[in-house]
N, C-alpha and C positions, 0 to 999 in steps of 0.2 A: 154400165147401164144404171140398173139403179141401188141406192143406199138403203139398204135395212136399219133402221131402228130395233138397236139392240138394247136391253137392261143393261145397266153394268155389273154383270155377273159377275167377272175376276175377281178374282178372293175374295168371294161370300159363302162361296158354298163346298164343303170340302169337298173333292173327287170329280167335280163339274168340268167337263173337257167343251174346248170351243177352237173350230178345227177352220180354214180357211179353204173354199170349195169355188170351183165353176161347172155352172150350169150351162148346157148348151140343147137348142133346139135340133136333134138327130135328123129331121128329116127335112131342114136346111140345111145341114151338112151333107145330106147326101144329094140333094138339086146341087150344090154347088160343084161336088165331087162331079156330077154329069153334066157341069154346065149351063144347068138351069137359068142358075143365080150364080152371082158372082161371092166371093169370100166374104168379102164387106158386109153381104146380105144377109149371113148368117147369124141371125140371134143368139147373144148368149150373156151371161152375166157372173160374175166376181160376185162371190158372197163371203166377205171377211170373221164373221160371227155366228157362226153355224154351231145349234148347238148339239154334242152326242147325244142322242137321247135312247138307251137301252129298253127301253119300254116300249118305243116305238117300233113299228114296224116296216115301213117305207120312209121314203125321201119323203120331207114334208115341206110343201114351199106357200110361200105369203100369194093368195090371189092376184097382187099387184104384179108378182116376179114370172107365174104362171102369163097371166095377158102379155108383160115385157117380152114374153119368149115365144107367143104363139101356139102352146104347145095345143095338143090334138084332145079335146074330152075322148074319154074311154069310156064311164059310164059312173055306174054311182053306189055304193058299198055302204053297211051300218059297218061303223065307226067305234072304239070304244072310248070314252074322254073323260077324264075327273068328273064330269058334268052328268054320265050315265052312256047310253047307246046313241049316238047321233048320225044320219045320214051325212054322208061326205062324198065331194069329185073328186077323180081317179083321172090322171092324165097320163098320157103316154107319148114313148121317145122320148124323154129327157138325158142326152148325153153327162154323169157327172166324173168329176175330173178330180182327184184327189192327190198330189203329188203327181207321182209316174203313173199311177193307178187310174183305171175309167173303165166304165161298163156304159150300158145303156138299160134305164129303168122305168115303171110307173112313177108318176109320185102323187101324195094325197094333198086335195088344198088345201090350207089352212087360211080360215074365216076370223077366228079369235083374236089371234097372236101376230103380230107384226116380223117375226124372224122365223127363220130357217131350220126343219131338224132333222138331223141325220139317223134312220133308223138302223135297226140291228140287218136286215137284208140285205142293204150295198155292203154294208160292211164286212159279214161273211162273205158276197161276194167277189169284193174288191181284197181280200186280207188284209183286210184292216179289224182293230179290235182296242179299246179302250184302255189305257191304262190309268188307272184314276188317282194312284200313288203320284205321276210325276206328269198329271195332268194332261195330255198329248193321246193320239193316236200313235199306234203301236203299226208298222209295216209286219205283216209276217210274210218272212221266207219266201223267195219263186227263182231259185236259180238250179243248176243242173245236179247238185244234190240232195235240198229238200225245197220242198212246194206244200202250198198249202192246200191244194185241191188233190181232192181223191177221189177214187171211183170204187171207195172198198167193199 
């Protein structure tokens, strides 16, 4: 669908991760699953430059990507941004897909910035986690000896 306008971040900034993600509209996927809509119908999009961003807290997607997908307002939250406290949309059902990994999440709009960012939320709980020495997302563990979720 569509192209994000990314900076060219790769090797400017030491520890800076940029991870390759799809978005998909979940509640297309699920009319399709019953037939609603057909596969074809289902909104989603390839986001190649997505950037980590630890400070953040949700999925963060560019307005244009949000409309591309359909996705459903949820309602409206104060925000915290370099800028101070800002009022922000909260979207819901966004399916995201990170390698083998995918959940289904809110995500906040983003008004400012032309790309995509990945907060610390999916990421705890997709296990996924930063590594900022060899630049890359890190897969943690989910096999029949250790996992990364706990109930302790």
């Amino acid at each position: 669908m569509g192209k994000l306008i990314m900076p060219n971040l790769r090797g400017k900034q030491m520890g800076q991760v940029i991870v390759t993600l799809t978005v998909t509209n979940r509640i297309d996927q699920v009319l399709a699953q019953r037939g609603f809509i057909s596969l074809e119908e289902v909104r989603y999009c390839s986001l190649n430059d997505v950037l980590v961003d630890t400070g953040a807290t949700l999925l963060c997607l560019p307005a244009n990507i949000i409309s591309q997908l359909g996705l459903v307002p949820g309602g409206e939250a104060n925000v915290e941004t370099a800028a101070g406290v800002k009022q922000g949309r909260i979207f819901r059902d966004v399916e995201l897909c990170i390698g083998e990994r995918r959940g289904t999440f809110d995500c906040l709009e983003l008004t400012e910035v032309p790309y995509a960012l990945l907060g610390v939320t999916p990421m705890e709980v997709l296990g996924l986690e930063p590594d900022l020495k060899n630049r890359q997302l890190r897969v943690l563990p989910m096999n029949s000896e250790q996992t990364y979720l706990s109930i302790l």
